[in-house]
DOZAZA-745202 format. One line per field, with one value per residue (C-alpha): residue number from 1; residue in three letters; x, y, z. Coordinates in steps of 0.001 Angstrom, whole numbers. Example, Ala and Ser with C-alpha at 12.3 -4.5 7.8 and 13.67 -1.06 7.14 Angstrom:
pos: (1 2)
code: (ALA SER)
px: (12300 13670)
py: (-4500 -1060)
pz: (7800 7140)
//
This chain:
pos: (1 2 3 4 5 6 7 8 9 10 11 12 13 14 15 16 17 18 19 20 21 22 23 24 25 26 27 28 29 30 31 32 33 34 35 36 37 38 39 40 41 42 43 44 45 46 47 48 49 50 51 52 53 54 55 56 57 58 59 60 61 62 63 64 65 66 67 68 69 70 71 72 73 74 75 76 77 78 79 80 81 82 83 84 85 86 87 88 89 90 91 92 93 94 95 96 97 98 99 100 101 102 103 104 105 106 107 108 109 110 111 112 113 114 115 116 117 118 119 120 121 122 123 124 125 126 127 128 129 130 131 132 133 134 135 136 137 138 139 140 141 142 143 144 145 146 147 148 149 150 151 152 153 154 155 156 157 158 159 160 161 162 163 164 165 166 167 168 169 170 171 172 173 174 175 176 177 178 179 180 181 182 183 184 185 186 187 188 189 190 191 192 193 194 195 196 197 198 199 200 201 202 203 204 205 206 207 208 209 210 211 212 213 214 215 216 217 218 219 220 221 222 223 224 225 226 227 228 229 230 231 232 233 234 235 236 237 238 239 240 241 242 243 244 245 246 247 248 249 250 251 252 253 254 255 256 257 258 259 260 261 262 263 264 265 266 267 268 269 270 271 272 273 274 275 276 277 278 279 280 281 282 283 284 285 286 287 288 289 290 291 292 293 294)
code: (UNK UNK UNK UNK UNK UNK UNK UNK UNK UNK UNK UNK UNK UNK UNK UNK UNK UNK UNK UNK UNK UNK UNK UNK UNK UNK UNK UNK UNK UNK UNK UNK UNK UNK UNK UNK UNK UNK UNK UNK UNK UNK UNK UNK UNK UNK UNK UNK UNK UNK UNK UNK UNK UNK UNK UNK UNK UNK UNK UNK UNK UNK UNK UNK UNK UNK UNK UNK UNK UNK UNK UNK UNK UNK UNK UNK UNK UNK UNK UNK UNK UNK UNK UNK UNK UNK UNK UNK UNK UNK UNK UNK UNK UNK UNK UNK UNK UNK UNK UNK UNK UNK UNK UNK UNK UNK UNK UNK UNK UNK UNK UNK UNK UNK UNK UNK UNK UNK UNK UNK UNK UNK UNK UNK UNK UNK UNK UNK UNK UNK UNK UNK UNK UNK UNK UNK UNK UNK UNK UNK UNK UNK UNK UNK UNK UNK UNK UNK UNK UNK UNK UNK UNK UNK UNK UNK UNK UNK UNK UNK UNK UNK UNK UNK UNK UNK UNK UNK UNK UNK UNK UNK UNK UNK UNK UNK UNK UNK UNK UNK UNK UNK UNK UNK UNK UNK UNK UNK UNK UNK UNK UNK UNK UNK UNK UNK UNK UNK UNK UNK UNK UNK UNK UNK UNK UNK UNK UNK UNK UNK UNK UNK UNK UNK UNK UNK UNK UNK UNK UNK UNK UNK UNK UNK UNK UNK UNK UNK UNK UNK UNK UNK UNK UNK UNK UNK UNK UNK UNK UNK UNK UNK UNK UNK UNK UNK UNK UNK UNK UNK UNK UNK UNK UNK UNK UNK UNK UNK UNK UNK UNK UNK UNK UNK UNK UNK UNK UNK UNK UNK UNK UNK UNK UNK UNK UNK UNK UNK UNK UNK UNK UNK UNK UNK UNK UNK UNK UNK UNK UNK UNK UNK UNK UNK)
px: (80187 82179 82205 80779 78123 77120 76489 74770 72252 71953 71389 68403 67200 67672 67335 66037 64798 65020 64605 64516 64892 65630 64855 61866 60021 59342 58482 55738 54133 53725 51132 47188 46086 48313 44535 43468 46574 46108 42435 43589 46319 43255 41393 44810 45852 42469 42866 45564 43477 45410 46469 42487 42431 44857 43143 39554 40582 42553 41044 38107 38410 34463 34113 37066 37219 38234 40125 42514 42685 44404 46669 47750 48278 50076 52478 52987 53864 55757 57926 58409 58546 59918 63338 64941 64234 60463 60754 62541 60458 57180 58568 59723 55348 54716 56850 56046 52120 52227 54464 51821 49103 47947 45403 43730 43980 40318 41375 43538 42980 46472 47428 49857 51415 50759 54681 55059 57523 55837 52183 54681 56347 52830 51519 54730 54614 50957 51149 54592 53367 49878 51611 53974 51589 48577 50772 52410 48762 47625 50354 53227 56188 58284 61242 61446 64881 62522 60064 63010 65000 60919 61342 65041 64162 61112 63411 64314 60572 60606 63114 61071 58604 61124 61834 65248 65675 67391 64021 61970 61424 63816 62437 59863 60738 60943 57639 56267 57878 56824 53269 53812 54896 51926 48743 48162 47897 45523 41835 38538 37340 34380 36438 37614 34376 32874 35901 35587 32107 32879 35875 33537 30631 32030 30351 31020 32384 29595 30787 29147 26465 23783 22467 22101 19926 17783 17467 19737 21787 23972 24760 28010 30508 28912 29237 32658 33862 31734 34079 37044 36399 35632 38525 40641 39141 39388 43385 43571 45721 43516 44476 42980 40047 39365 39498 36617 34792 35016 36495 39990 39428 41906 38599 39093 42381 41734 38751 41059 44111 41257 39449 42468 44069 41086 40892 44669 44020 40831 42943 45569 43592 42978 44616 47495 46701 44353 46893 50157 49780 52071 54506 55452 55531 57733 60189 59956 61061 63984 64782 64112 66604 69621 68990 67489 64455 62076)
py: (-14145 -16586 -16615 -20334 -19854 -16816 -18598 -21837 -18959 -17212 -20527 -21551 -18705 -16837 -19717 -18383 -21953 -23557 -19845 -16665 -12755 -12751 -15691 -16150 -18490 -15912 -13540 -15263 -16432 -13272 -13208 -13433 -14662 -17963 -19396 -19238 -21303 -23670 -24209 -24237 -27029 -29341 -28824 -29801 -32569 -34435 -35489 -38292 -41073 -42693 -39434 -39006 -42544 -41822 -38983 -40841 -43857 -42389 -38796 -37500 -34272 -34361 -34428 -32192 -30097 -26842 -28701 -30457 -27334 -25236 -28489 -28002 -24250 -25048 -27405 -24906 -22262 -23992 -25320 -21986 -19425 -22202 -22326 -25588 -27846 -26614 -27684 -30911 -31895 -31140 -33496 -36224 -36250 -36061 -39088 -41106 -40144 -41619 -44224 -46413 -45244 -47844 -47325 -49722 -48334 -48087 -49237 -52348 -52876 -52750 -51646 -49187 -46823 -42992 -42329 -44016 -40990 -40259 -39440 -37350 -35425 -34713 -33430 -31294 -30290 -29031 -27686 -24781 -24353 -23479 -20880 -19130 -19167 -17880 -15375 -14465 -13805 -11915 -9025 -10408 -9078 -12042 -12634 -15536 -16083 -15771 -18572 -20744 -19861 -20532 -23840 -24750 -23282 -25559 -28577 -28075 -29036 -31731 -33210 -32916 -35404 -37984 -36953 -37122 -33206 -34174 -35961 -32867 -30464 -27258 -24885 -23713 -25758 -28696 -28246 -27559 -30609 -32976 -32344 -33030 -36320 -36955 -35672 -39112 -40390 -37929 -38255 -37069 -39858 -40641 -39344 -36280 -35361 -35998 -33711 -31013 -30287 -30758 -27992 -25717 -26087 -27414 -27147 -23740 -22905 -23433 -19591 -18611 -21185 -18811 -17390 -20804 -21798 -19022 -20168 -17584 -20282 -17823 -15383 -13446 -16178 -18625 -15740 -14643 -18176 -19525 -16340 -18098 -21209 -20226 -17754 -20786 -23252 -20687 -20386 -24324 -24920 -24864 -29106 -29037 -27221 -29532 -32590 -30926 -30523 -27007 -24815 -23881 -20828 -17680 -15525 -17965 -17410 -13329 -13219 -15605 -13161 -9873 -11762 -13082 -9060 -7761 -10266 -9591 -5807 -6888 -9309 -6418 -4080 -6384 -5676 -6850 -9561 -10992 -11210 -12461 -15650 -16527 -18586 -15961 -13083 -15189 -16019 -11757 -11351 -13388 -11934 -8156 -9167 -10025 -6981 -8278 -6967 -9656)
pz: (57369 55371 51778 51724 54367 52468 49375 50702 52579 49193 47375 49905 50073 46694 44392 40944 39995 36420 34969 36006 35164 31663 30793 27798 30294 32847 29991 28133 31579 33413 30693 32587 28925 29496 31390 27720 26540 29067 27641 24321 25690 27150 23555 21954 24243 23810 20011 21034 21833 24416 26122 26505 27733 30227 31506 31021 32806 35814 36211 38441 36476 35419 39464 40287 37380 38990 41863 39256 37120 40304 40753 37313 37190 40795 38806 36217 38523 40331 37762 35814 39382 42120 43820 41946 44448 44788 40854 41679 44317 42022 39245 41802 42724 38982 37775 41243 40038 36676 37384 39226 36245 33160 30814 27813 24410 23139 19723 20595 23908 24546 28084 28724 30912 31357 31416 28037 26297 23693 25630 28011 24615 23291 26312 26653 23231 22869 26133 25879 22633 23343 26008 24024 20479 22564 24197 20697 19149 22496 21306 23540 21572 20999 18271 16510 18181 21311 20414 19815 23244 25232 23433 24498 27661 28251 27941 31397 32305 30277 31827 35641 33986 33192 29405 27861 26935 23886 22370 23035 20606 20956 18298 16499 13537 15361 16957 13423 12709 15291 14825 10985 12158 14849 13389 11472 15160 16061 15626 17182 19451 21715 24894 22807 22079 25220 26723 24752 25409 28901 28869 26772 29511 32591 35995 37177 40757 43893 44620 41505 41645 42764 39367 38203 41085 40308 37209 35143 33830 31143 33761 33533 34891 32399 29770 30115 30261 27067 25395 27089 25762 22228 21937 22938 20114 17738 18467 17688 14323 11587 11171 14724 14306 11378 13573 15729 12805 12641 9385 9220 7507 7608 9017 11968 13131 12578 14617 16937 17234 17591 20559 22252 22132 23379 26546 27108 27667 30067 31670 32147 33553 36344 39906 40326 43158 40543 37852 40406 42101 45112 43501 40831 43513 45540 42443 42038 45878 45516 42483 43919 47042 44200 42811 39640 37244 37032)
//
């Protein structure tokens, strides 16, 4: 075969994506305890008032909770484990989405639009962070050099929602940094309230409806994801947890980092098909056919 068929097959075929073995992306989210970062993201993401306006005023998530949820982690997957024009193509929906989305500021009443950079950065921003700090507290062994590599790395998603990589955080210090500058901005609204309560106790799954039919409304579904949703409040920054009206307390984050370890290992002991969704297992076949470790 010639060289240059050869490598347009491999490229189709054996595309790595954005990432990759090696990389710190594919690292930190072959961790199961990223479904707790991804609450703690929501919990985060809801203190901007017009991000939660944006979601508020052009969401059926209340309706769809779960259904938007899997769209979500779908994104995510796809992003970190697709080929790169999987990732391409999921940005390309993503920007065409928001581009045709306004929302009224419930403060001004200033329309405005859900691509507006700087609701794009936050979301970014509490989002990879949530990820890699939850998966840093969960016992993920990760140097700082690491954190700061996820962070550079993470540009490169950025960039699928329309962000200019070079405005997007790229460290640690400049996450610590940007959220310096942003948490005058942030406050606990109506909508923030109203969301949180809904994360913490959302409708659960008609699969698992049955107990609460027979009236055993805290059965073990509800249980283990009340622990969920608490482990994942508790991991907010202490200027977070503050702004829910909660303590920020150094008792907080410990019982935070114990609870979060202990649902890693649970989450580990899983089987496998629980823990590896079809995107990632398809990012470590290619990767397993170049001869790679993933």
């Amino acid at each position: 075969m010639p060289s240059g068929a050869w490598h347009s097959w491999a490229v189709d075929t054996d595309d790595l994506g954005l990432f990759g073995p090696g990389s710190v992306t594919w690292k930190v989210h072959a961790e199961p305890i990223l479904i707790v970062a991804g609450l703690r993201s929501l919990y985060l993401q809801a203190l901007h008032p017009r991000a939660m306006a944006g979601v508020a005023q052009n969401s059926n998530y209340r309706v769809d909770a779960w259904g938007r949820l899997v769209r979500t982690a779908d994104y995510v997957a796809t992003a970190v484990y697709g080929t790169t024009a999987e990732a391409e193509a999921a940005g390309r929906r993503l920007r065409t989405l928001h581009a045709r989305m306004r929302a009224t500021d419930p403060f001004t009443g200033e329309r405005f639009r859900i691509d507006d950079p700087e609701l794009l950065r936050w979301v970014h921003v509490a989002e990879v962070e949530s990820f890699v700090s939850t998966a840093r507290r969960a016992g993920l062994a990760l140097t700082d050099a690491e954190v700061d590599a996820y962070y550079t790395e993470q540009r490169r998603v950025a960039a699928l929602v329309g962000l200019d990589p070079a405005d997007v955080p790229g460290t640690a210090a400049e996450v610590a940094d940007y959220y310096r500058r942003i948490r005058p901005d942030l406050r606990m609204t109506k909508e923030a309230a109203e969301t949180a309560l809904f994360l913490t106790a959302p409708p659960i799954p008609w699969k698992l409806s049955l107990p609460v039919k027979l009236g055993l409304h805290l059965g073990p579904p509800r249980w283990a994801y009340l622990g969920i949703a608490g482990t994942a409040l508790a991991l907010l920054p202490a200027w977070a947890r503050r702004l829910y009206g909660g303590l920020g307390l150094p008792t907080t984050a410990l019982s935070a980092d114990l609870s979060v370890r202990a649902l890693r290992l649970a989450l580990t002991a899983l089987p496998r098909r629980y823990r590896v969704g079809p995107i990632q297992q398809a990012a470590k076949d290619r990767a397993a056919r170049l001869g790679l470790a993933a």
